[in-house]
Z-matrix of the N, CA and C atoms (Angstrom, degrees):
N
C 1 1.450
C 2 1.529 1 109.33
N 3 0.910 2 99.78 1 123.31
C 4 2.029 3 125.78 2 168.44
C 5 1.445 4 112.59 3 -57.69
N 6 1.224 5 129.50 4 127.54
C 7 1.064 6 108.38 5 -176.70
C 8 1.943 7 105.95 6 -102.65
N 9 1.397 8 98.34 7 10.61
C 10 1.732 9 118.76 8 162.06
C 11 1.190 10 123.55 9 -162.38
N 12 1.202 11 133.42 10 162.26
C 13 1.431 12 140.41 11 -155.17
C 14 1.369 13 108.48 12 -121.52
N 15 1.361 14 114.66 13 175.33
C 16 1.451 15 102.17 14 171.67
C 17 1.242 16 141.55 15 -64.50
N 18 1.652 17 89.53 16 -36.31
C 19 1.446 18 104.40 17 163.59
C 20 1.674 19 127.99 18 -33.51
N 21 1.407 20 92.31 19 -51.30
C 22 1.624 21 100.85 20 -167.99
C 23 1.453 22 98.07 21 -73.50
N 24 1.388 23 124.79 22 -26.54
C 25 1.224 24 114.89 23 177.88
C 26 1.415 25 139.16 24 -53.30
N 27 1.674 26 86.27 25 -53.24
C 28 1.288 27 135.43 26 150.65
C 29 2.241 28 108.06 27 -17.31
N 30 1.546 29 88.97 28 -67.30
C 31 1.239 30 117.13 29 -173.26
C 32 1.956 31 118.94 30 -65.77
N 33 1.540 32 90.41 31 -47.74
C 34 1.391 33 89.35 32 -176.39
C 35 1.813 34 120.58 33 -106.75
N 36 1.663 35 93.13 34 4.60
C 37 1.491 36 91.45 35 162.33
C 38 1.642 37 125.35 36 -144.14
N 39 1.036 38 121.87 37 -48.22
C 40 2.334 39 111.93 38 142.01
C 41 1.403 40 84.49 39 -169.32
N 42 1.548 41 94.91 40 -174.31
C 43 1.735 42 116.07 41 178.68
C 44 1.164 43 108.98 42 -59.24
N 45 1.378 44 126.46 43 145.01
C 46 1.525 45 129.12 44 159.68
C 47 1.477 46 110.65 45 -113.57
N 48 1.131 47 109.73 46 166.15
C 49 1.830 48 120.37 47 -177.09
C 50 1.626 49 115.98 48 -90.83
N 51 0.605 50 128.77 49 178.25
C 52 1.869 51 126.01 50 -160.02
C 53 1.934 52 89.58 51 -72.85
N 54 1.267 53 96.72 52 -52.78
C 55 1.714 54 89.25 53 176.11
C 56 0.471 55 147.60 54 -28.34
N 57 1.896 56 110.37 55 -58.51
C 58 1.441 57 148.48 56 -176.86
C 59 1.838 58 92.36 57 -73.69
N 60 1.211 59 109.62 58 -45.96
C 61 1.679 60 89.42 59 -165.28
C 62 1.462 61 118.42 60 -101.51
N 63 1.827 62 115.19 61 36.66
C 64 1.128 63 139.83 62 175.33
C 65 1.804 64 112.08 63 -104.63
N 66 1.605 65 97.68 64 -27.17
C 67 1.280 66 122.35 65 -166.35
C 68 1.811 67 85.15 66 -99.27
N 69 0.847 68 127.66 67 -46.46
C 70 1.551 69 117.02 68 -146.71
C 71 2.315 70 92.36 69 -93.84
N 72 1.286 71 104.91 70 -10.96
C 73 1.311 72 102.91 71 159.72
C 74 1.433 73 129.27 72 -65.16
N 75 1.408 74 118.18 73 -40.90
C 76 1.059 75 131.10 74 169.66
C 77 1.628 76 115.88 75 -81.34
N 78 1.399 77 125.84 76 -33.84
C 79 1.352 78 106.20 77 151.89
C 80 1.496 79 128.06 78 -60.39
N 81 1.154 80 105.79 79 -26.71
C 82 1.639 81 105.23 80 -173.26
C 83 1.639 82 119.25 81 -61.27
N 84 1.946 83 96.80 82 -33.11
C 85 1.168 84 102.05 83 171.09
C 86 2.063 85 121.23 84 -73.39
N 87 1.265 86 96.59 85 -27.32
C 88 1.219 87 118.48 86 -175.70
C 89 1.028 88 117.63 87 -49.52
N 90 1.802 89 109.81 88 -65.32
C 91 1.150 90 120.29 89 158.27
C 92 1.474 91 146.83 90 -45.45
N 93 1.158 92 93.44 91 -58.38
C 94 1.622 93 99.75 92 153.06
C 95 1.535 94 136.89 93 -44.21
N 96 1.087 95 102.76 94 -34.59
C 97 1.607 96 116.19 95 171.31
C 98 1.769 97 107.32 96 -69.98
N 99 1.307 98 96.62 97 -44.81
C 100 1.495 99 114.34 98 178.98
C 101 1.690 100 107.06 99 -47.70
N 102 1.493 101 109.56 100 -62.94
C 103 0.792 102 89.68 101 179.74
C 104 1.853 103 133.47 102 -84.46
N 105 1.249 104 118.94 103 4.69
C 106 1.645 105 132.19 104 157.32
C 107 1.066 106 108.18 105 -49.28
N 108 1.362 107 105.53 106 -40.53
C 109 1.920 108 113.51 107 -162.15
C 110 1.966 109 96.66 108 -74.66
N 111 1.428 110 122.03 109 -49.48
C 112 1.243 111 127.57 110 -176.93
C 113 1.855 112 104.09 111 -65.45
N 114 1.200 113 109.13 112 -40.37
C 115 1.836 114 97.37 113 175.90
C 116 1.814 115 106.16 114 -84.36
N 117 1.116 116 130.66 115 9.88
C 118 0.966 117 119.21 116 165.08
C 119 1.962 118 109.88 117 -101.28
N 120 0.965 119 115.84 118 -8.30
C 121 1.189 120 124.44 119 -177.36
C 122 1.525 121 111.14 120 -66.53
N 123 1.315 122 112.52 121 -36.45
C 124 1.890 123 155.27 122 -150.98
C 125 1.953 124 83.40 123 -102.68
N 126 1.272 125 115.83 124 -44.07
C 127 1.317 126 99.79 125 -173.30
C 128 1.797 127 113.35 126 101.26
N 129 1.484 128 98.60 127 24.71
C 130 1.640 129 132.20 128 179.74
C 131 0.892 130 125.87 129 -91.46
N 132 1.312 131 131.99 130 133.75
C 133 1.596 132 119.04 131 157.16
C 134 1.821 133 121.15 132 -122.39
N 135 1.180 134 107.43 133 106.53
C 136 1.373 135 113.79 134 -137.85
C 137 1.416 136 94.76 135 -75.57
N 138 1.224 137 121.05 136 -26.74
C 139 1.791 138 134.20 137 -174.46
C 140 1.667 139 101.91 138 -46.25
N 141 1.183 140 114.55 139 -52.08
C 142 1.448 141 136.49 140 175.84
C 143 1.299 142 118.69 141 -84.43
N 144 1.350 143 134.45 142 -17.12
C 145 1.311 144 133.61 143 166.17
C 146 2.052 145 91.98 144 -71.79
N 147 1.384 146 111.20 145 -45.09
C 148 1.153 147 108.27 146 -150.40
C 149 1.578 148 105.16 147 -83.15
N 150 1.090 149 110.04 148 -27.76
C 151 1.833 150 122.02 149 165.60
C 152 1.167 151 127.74 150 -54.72
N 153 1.573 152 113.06 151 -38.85
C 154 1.597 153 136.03 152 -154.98
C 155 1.796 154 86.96 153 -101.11
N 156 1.706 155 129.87 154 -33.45
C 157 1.217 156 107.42 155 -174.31
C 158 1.603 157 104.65 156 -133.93
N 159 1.385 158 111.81 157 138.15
C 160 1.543 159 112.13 158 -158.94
C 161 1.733 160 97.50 159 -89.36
N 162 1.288 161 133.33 160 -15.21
C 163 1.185 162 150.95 161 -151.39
C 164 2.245 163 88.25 162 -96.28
N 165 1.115 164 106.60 163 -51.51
C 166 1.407 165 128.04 164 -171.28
C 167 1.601 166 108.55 165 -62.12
N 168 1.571 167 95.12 166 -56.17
C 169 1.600 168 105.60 167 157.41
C 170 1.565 169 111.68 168 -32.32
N 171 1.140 170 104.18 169 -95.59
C 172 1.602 171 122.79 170 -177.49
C 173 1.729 172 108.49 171 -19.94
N 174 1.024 173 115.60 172 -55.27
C 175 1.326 174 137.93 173 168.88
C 176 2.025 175 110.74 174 -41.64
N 177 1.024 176 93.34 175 -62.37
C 178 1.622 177 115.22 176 179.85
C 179 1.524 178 103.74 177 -75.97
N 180 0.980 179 122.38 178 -22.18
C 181 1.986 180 127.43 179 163.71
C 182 1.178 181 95.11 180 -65.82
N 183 1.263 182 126.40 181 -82.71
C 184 1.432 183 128.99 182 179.40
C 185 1.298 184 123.97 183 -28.53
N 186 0.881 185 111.82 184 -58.90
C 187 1.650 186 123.92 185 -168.46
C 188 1.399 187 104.58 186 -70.64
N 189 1.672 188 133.96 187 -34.11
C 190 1.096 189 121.39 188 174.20
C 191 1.733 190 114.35 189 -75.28
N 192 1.598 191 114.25 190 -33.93
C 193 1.162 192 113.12 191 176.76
C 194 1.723 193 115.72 192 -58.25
N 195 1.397 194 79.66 193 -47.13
C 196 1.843 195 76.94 194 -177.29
C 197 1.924 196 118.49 195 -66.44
N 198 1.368 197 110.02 196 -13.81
C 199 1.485 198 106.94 197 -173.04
C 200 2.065 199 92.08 198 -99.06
N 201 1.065 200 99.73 199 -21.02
C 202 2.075 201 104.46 200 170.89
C 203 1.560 202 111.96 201 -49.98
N 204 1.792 203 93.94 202 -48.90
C 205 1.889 204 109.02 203 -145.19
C 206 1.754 205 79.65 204 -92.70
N 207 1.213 206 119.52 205 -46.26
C 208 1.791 207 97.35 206 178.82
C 209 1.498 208 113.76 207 -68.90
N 210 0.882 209 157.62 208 -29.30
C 211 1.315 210 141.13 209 126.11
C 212 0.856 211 132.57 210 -7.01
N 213 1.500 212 124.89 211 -60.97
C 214 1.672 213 127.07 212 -166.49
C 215 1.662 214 96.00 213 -91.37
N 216 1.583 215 125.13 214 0.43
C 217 1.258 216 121.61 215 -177.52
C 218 1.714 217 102.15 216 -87.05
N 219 1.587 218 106.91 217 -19.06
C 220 1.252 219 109.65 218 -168.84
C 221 1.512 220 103.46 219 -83.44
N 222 1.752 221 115.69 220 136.43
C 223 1.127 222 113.30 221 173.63
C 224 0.893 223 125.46 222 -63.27
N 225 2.053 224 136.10 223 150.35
C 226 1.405 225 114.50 224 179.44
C 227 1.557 226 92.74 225 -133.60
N 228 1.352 227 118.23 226 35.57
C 229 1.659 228 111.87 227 168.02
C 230 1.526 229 107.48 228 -136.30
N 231 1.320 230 106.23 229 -2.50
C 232 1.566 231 115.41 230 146.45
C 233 1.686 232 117.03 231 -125.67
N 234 1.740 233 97.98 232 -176.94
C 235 1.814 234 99.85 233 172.02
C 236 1.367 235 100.25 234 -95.78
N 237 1.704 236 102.32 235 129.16
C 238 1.358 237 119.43 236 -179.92
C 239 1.335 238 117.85 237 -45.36
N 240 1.360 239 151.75 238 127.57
C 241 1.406 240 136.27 239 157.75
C 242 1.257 241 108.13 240 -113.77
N 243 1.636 242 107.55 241 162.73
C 244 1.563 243 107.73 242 -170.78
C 245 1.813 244 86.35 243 -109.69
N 246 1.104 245 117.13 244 -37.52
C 247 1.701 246 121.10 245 -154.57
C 248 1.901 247 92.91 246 -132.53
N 249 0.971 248 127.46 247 98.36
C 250 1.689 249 128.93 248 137.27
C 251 1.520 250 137.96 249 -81.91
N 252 1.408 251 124.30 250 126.84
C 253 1.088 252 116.84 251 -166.85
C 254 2.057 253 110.93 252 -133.73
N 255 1.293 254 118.99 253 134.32
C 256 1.041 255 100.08 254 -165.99
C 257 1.486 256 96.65 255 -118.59
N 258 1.900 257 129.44 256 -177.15
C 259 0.950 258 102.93 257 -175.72
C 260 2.136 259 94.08 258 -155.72
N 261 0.687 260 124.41 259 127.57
C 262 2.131 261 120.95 260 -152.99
C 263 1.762 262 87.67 261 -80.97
N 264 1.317 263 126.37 262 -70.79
C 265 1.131 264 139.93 263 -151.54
C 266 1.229 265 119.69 264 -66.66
N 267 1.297 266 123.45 265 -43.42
C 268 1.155 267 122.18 266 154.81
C 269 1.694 268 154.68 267 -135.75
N 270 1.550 269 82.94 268 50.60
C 271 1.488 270 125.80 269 -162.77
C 272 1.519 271 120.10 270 34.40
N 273 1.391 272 115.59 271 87.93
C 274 1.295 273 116.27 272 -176.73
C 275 1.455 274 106.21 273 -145.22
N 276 1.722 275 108.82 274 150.57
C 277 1.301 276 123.39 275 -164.16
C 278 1.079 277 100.13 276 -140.18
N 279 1.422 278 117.18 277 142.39
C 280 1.767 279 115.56 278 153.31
C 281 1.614 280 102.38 279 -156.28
N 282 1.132 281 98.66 280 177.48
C 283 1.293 282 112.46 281 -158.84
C 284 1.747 283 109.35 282 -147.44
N 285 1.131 284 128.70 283 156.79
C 286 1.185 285 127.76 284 163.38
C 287 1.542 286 113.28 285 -138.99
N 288 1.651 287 120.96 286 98.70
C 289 1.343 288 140.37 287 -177.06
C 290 1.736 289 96.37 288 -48.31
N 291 1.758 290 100.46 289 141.34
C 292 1.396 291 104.20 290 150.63
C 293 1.462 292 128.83 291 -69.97
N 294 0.858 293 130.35 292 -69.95
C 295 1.378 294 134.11 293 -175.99
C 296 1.590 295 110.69 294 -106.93
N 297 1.662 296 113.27 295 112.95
C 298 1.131 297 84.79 296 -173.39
C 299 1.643 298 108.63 297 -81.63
N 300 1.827 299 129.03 298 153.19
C 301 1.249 300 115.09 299 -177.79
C 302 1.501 301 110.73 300 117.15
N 303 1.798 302 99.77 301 -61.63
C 304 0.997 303 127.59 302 -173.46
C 305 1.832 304 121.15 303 101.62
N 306 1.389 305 109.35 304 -135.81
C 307 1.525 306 117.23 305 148.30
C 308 1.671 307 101.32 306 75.44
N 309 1.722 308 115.25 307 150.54
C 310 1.411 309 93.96 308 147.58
C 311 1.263 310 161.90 309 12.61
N 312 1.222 311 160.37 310 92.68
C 313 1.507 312 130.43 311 154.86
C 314 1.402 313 105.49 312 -138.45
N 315 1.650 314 94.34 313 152.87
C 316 1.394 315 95.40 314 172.11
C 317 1.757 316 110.72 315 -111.36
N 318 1.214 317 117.51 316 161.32
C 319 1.639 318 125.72 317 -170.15
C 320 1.469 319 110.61 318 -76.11
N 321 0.950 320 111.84 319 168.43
C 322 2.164 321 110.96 320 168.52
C 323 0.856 322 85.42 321 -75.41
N 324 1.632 323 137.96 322 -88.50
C 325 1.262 324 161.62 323 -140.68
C 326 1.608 325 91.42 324 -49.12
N 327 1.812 326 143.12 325 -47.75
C 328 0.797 327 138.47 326 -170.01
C 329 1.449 328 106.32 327 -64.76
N 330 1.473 329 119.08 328 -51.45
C 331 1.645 330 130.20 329 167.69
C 332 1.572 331 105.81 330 -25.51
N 333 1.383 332 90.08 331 -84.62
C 334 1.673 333 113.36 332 -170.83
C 335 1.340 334 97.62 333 -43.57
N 336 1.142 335 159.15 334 -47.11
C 337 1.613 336 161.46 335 167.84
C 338 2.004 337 101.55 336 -32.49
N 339 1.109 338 92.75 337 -57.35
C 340 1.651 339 96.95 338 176.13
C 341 1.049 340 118.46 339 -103.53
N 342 1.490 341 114.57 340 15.61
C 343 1.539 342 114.59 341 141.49
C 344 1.709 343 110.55 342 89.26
N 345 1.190 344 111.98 343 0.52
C 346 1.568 345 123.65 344 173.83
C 347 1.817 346 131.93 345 -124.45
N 348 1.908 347 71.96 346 40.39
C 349 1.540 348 81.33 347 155.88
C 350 1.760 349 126.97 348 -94.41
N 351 0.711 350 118.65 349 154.81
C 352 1.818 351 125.89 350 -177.25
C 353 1.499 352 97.30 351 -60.02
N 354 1.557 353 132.30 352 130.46
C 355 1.209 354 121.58 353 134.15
C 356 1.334 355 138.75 354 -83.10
N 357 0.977 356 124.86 355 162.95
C 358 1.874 357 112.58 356 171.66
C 359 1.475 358 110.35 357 -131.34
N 360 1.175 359 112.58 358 133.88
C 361 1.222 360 100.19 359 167.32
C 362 2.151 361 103.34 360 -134.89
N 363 1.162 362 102.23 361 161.44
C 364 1.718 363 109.91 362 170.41
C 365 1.446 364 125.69 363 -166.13
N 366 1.247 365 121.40 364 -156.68
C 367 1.672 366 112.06 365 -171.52
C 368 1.523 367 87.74 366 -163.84
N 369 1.407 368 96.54 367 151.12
C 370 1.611 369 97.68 368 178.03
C 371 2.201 370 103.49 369 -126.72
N 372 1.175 371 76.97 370 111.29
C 373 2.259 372 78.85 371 179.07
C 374 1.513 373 95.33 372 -37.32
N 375 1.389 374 132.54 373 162.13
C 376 1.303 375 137.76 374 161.33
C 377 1.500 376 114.76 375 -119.55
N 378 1.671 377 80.54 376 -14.73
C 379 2.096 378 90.60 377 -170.75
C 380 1.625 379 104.61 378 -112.43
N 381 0.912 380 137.82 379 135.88
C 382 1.558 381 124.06 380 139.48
C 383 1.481 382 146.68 381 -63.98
N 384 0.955 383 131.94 382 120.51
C 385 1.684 384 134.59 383 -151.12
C 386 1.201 385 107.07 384 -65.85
């Protein structure tokens, strides 16, 4: 189960071409799984977080569309760059890759949105007893 369709994709980020929305089916599922796999890590079960609250849903639409559409924004017949820079005089180039690796990812900030990010907390003695 998807936790969005194309439609919504459709809806919350522009039209895609038969290609694009052949490709973005199978991320949708992808993703979604992706993220089950991250609330189960936490000791979650997001199927039921997302059933039990319609507000959580909405939330989890989003979050898969938005981790779908940066993906399919990423090029995959070149290496992604976020920053290119060229230079005439004394031949210089650089670049700054999006992802290095590539692949998937999902954000903290996307986690923490659906509420199954890890917290930590601790204390450190300063004294000895």
């Amino acid at each position: 189960m998807a936790y969005a369709t194309i439609s919504d994709l459709t809806t919350l980020w522009r039209t895609m071409t038969t290609a694009e929305q052949t490709r973005a089916t199978e991320l949708l599922d992808t993703v979604s799984a992706r993220l089950r796999v991250e609330a189960n890590k936490v000791g979650k079960d997001l199927d039921a977080l997302v059933e039990a609250d319609v507000d959580l849903a909405s939330v989890a639409k989003s979050v898969t569309c938005d981790i779908v559409a940066r993906t399919m924004m990423t090029a995959t017949d070149k290496e992604p760059m976020t920053q290119f820079a060229e230079s005439a005089g004394g031949y210089s180039v650089s670049g700054t890759f999006l992802v290095p690796g590539g692949g998937l990812f999902v954000k903290k900030s996307e986690l923490a949105s659906l509420g199954i990010r890890r917290q930590q907390f601790g204390g450190l003695e300063l004294y000895d007893d």
